[in-house]
C-alpha positions in Angstrom: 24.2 7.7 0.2 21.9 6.5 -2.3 21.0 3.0 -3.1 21.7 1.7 -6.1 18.7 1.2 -8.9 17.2 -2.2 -9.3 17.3 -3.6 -13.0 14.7 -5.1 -15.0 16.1 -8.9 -14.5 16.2 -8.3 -10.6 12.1 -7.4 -10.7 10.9 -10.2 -12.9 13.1 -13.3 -12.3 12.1 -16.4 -13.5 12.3 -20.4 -12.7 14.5 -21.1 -9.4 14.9 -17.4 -9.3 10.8 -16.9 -8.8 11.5 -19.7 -5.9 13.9 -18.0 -4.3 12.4 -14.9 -4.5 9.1 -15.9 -3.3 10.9 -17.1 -0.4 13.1 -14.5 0.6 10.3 -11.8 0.9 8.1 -14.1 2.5 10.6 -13.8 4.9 10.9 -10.2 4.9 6.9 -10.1 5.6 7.5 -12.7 8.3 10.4 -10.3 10.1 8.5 -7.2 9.7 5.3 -8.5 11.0 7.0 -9.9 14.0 9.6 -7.5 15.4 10.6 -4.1 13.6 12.5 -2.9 11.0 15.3 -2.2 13.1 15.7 -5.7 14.0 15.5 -6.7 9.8 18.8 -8.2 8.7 20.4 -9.8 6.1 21.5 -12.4 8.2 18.1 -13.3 10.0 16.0 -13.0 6.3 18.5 -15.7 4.4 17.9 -17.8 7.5 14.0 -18.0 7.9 14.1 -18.0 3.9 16.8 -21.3 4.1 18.6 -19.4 1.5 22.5 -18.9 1.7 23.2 -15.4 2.6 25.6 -14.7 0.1 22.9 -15.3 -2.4 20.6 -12.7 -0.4 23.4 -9.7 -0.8 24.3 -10.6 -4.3 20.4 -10.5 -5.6 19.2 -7.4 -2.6 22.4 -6.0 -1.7 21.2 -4.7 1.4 18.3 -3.9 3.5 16.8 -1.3 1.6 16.7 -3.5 -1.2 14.8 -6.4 0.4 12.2 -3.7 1.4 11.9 -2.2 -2.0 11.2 -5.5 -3.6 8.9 -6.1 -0.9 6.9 -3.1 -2.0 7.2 -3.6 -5.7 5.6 -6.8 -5.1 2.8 -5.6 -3.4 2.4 -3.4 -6.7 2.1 -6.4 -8.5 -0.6 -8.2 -7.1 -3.8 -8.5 -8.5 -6.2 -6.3 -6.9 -9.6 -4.7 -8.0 -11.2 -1.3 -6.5 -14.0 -2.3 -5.6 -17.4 -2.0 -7.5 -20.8 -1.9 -5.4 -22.7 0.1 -8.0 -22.5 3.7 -5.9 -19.8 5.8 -4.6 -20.6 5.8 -1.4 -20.8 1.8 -1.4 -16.7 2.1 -3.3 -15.7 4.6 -0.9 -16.6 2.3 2.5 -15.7 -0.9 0.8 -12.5 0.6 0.0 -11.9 2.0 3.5 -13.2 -1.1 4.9 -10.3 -3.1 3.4 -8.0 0.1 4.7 -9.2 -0.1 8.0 -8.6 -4.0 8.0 -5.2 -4.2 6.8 -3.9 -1.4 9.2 -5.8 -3.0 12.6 -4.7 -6.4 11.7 -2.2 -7.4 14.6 0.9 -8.1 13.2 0.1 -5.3 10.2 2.4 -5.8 7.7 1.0 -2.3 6.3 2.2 -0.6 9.5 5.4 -2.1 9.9 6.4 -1.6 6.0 5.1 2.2 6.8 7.6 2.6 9.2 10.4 0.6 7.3 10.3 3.0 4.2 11.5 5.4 6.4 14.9 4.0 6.9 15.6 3.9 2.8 15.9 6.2 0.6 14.9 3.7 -2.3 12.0 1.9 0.1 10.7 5.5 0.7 10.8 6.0 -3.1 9.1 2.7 -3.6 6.3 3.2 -1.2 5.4 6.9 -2.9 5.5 5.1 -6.1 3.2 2.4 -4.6 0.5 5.0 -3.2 0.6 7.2 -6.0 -0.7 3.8 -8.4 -2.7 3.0 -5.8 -4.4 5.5 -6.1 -4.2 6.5 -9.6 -6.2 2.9 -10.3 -9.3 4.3 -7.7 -9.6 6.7 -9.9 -12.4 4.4 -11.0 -14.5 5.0 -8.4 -15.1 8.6 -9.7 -14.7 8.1 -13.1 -18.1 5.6 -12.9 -19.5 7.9 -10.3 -19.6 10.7 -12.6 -21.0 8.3 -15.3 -23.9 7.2 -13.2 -24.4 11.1 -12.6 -23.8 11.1 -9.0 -21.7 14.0 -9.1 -22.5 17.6 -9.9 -20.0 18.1 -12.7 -18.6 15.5 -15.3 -15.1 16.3 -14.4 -13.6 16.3 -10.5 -10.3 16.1 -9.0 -10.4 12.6 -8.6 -7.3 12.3 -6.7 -8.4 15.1 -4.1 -11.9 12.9 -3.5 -10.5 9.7 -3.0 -7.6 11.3 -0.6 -10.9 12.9 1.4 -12.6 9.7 2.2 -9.6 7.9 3.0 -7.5 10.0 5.3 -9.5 9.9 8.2 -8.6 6.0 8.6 -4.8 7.2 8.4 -6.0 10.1 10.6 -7.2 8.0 13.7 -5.5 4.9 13.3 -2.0 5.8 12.4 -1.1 9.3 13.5 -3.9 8.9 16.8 -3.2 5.3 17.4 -6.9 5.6 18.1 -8.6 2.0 18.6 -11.1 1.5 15.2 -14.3 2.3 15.3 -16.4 0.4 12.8 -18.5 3.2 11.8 -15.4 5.2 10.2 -15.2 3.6 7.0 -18.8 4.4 6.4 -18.7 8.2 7.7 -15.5 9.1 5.9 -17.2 7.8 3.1 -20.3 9.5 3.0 -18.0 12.8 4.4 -16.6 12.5 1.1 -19.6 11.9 -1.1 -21.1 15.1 0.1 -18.4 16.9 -0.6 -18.1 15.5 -4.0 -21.9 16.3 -4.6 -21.3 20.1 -3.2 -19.1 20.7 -5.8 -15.8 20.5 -3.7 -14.2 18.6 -6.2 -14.8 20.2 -8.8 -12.0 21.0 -11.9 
């Protein structure tokens, strides 16, 4: 069974709306970062918010809808890629802030990870999430091929940045390895001189 779509009122309330809101997925955070997913309720989410619950299923509906708006609202925050004049210097600064937001202990990161499994709509959300995510690095390579770092004017942008960030998904999400500081830095140049070989190229 599917859940049903969010309308354009529920994503950008307004006024009291905003408040309440900003204080029910606070709450979600706060439940995800502490315990799991499978402990995230309606119940226990209206009562850390100090919202009525009634007004938690009529806006959210259910779980999955909590989650989604959780992950939408990541989408809307203002964030940068970062600029350090290289690509190399992107690339690590980029995985640095990876790195940080996936050792951090609770890692919201981690635990929303795991909670978009349990949703079809949170899954969708999270794709959706990744996909701009990435689709606003494309930066990096855009001004990397300006600067004439790489061998060609045009490269599969996508396919670079995906290079020099998996490794951090590699080791510390699939391994559960501990973080090495180093790995930002060598997935990033791992990636540079691929780009500069040519491996990238369209």
């Amino acid at each position: 069974m599917t859940d049903p779509p969010a309308t354009s009122s529920d994503r950008r309330p307004g006024g009291r709306t905003a408040r309440v809101r900003a204080q029910v997925l606070d709450a979600v955070r706060a439940e995800l970062a502490e315990g799991s997913h499978e402990g995230l309720t309606m119940e226990s989410v209206a009562a850390r918010a100090g919202v009525h619950r009634a007004t938690v299923y009529r806006r959210w509906r259910d779980v999955g809808g909590l989650l989604v708006d959780v992950i939408e609202a990541a989408g809307e925050m203002a964030w940068q890629p970062p600029d350090t004049g290289s690509l190399r210097g992107d690339l690590t600064a980029l995985n640095q802030e990876i790195q940080e937001s996936l050792v951090a202990r609770p890692s919201f990161a981690l635990a929303l990870m795991a909670a978009s499994f349990h949703s079809e709509r949170a899954a969708r959300a999270q794709t959706q999430l990744w996909a701009d995510r990435y689709a606003q690095c494309e930066i990096l390579v855009e001004r990397a091929a300006e600067r004439g770092e790489l061998p060609v004017q045009r490269a599969d942008a996508r396919s670079l940045l995906i290079a020099a960030t998996a490794p951090l998904y590699q080791q510390l999400v699939l391994l559960r390895a501990h973080p090495d500081p180093r790995l930002p830095e060598r997935a990033a140049e791992a990636a540079v001189l691929a780009a500069a070989a040519g491996a990238f190229s369209v």
